[in-house]
N, C-alpha and C positions, 0 to 999 in steps of 0.2 A: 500206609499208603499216603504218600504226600503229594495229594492234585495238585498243589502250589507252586508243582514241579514245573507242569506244563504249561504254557501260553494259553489264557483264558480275558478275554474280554465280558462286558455283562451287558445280557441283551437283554436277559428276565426279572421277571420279579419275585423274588427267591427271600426265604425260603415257602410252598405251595402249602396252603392249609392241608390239614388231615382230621378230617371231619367225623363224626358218627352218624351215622342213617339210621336213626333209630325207626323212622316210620319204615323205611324197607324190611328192617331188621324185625320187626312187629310181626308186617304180612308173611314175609315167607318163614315164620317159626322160629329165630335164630340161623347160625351163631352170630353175633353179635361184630355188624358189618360196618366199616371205617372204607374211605375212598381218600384217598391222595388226589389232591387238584390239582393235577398238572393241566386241566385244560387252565388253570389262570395262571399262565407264565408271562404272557402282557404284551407278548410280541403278536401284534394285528392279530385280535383274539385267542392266541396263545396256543399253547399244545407242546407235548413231549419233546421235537425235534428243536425247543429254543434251547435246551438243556446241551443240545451235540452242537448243534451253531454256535455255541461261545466257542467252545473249543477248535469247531474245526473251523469258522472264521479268524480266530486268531491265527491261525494257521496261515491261511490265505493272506492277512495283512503279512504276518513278518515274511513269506516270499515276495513281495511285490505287487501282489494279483492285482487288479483293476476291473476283473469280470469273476460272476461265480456262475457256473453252470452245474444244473443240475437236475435232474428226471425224477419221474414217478408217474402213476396213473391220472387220467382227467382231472379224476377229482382228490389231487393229492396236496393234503396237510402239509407235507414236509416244501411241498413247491411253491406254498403261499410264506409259508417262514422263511423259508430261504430268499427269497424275496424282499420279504422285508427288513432281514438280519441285512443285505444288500443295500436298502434303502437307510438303514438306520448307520451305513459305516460308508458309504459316496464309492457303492460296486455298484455296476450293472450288473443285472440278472439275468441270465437268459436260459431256459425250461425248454427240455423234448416232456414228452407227455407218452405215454401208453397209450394206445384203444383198449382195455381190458375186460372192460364191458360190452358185451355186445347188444345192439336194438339201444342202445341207449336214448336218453329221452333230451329233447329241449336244454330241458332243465339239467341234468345232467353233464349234457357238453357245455353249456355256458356259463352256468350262475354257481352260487357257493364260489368256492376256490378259483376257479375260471374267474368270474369276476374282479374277484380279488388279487389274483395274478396279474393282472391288468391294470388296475386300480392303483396299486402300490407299486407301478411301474417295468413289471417285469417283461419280459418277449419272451412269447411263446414261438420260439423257432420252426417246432415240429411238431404233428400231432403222429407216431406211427403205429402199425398194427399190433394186435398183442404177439408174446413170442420174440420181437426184437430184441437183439442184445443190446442192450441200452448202455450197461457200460461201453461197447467198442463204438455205439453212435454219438456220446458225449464225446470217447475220445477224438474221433473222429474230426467233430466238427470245433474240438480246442485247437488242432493240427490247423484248421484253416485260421481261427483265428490267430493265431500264433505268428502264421502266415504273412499274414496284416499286423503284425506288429502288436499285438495285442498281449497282455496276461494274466489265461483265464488260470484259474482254480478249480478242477473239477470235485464236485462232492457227489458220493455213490448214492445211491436212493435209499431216501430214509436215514441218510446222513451217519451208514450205519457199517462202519471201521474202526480200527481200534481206537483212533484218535476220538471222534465221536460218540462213542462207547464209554469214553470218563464221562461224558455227563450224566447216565445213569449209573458209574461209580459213585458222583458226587453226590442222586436223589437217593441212591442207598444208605449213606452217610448220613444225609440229611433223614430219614427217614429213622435213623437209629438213633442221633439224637432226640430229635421230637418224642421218640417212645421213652426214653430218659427223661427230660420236661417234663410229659405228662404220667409217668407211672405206667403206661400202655403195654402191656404184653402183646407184642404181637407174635400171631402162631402161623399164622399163612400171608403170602401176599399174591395175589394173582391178577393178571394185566392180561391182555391182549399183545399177542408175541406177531410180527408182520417182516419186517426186514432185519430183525434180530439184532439190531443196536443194544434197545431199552431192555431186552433180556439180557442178553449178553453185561453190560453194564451192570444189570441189578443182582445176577448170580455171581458176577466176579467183587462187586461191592458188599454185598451180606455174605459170601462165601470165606471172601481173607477175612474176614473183619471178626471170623466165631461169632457169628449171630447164631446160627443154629435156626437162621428163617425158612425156609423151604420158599422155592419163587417158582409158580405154576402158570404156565405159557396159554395162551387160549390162541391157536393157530388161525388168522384170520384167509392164508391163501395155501401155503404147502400140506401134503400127507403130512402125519408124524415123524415117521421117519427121517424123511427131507429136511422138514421145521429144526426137530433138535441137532442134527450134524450140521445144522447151517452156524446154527447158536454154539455150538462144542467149536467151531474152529474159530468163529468170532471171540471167542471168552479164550481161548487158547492164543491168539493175537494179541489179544489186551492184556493179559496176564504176561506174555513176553514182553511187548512193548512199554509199560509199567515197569518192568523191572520185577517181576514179584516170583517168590519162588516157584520153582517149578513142583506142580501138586498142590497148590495154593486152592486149586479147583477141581474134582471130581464128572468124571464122565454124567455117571450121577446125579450131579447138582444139577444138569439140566431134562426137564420134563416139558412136554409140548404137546397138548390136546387138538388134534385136528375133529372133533366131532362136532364140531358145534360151523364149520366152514359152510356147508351146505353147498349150493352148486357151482360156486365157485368166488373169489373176490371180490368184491362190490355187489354182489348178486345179494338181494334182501331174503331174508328165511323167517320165519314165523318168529322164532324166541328171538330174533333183532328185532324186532318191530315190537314184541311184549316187551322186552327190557327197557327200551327206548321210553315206553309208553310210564314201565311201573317207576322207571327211575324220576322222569318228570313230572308224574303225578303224583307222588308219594314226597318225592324229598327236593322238586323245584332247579334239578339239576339235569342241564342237558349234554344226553350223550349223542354218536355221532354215528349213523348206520353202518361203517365200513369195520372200524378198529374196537372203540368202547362198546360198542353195542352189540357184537357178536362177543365181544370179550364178557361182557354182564350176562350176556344168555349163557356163556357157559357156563358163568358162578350160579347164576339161577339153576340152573340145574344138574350140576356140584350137589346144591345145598337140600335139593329135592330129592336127591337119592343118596341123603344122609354120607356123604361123603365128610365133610364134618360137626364135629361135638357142637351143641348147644352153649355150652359156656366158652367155645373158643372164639380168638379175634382174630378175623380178615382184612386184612387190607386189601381192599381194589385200588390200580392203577391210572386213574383217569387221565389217558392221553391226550383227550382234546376232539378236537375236529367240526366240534356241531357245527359249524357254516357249512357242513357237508350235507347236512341236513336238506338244506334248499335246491341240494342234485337230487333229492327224492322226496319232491313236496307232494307228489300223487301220493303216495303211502302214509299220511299221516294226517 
């Protein structure tokens, strides 16, 4: 797999520590748990989508682009990065947004991400109801600019196509070296799976590569069902557009936990708000209520119904997000 293939600019700070949690590791009995810091990629507080922004911003530079537009929910990670990946290369940004939350609070519509959106210059064009098809209202509103003379770059939400999908080709990579460096066995690694990028990327990066990793999805918004066919067609994308052979990837290789979603995306559930609580109490690291923080309650309760061995090694995937934190400063 040669990423040096593709247009790749660097927006992060690379390569992400890969930590042990010994004191989480402590409390909940084993197996003995490692987190990947992708929340410190370095772009305006960093998170997983700076990893698909080199990529799919280089993309945008060598067309021409001048504008990057691109969606997500109120409080979306991926629309404060893409922002700044904007701000860091002289694009305007401009952001539709979801309502996906409903009753939402203050706090919520404005501050964390919101503010940040704003801050690092971006325009929020539109805020719409949930259920929009957000890709045909991006395109949409690239046709007007277009219009005006304009040329945007549209990026899908969560940054997550095949092109944006090499950069967790390249945290797979990156993730197998480091376990080379340090002698690390690693036997699991499980993240938080949302718009199926960083899945898709990390089963097609440890799948060609014969790792023999196993990469377990923690469903933040889809049924199971949904989650993994969303991920089987994105890894099935990236693995043709790659160039890599065909069967390089197993239907298989993709697994995607909806149980731990609760009543629905952004919606708080008990084991987010404990994960939240035991991660930043115990090991000084903070996760993010939408994405790491449901993704941690599932491992937390993986690890509680003996799902795996004592002596084996986890990796969690720490995407990022804690400024999302402050959309839900009543809960904590």
């Amino acid at each position: 797999m040669l990423l040096a293939a593709f247009p790749r600019i660097r927006l992060g700070h690379f390569p992400t520590p890969l930590e042990f949690m010994p004191n989480l590791t402590r409390v909940l009995g084993g197996p003995n748990l490692y987190i990947k810091r992708d929340d410190c990629t370095g772009l305006a507080t960093g998170g997983n989508k700076t990893r698909k922004l080199e990529f799919l911003v280089a993309q945008a530079l060598e067309q021409g682009a001048d504008t990057l537009i691109t969606q997500g929910a109120v409080q979306s990670n991926h629309a404060r990065q893409t922002v700044a990946a904007a701000a860091r290369v002289g694009l305007q940004a401009k952001i539709l947004l979801e309502e996906r939350v409903s009753n939402a609070s203050d706090d919520y519509n404005e501050s964390g991400n919101v503010m940040l959106d704003r801050l690092l210059g971006g325009e929020i064009v539109s805020r719409l109801p949930a259920g929009t098809d957000m890709q045909a209202a991006m395109e949409e509103y690239a046709a007007q600019l277009r219009a005006d003379g304009r040329k945007p770059y549209v990026i899908p939400g969560g940054g997550s196509n095949p092109v944006g999908a090499l950069g967790y080709v390249g945290c797979a990579q990156e993730l197998l070296n480091q376990s080379f460096e340090t002698g690390l066995r690693i036997d699991h690694v499980v993240h938080a799976t949302g718009s199926t990028g960083t899945q898709a990327g990390l089963v097609v990066g440890l799948r060609a590569s014969n790792s023999g990793i196993p990469v377990y999805g923690v469903s933040v918004r889809a049924p199971k069902a949904r989650q993994e066919e969303n991920v089987w067609k994105l890894v099935q994308a990236t693995v043709d557009y790659m160039g890599l052979p065909a069967g390089s990837v197993e239907r298989a290789d993709v697994v995607a936990d909806s149980d731990y979603v609760g009543d629905g995306y952004g919606v708080p559930t008990d084991g987010m708000i404990e994960a939240v609580r035991l991660v930043a109490q115990h090991e000084a690291i903070l996760l993010d209520p939408v994405y790491s923080g449901k993704g941690m309650a599932g491992l937390i309760a993986l690890i509680r119904a003996g799902r795996f061995k004592r002596d084996e090694n986890v990796v969690f995937v720490h995407t990022g997000g804690s400024v999302g934190l402050y959309g839900y400063r009543e809960l904590f």
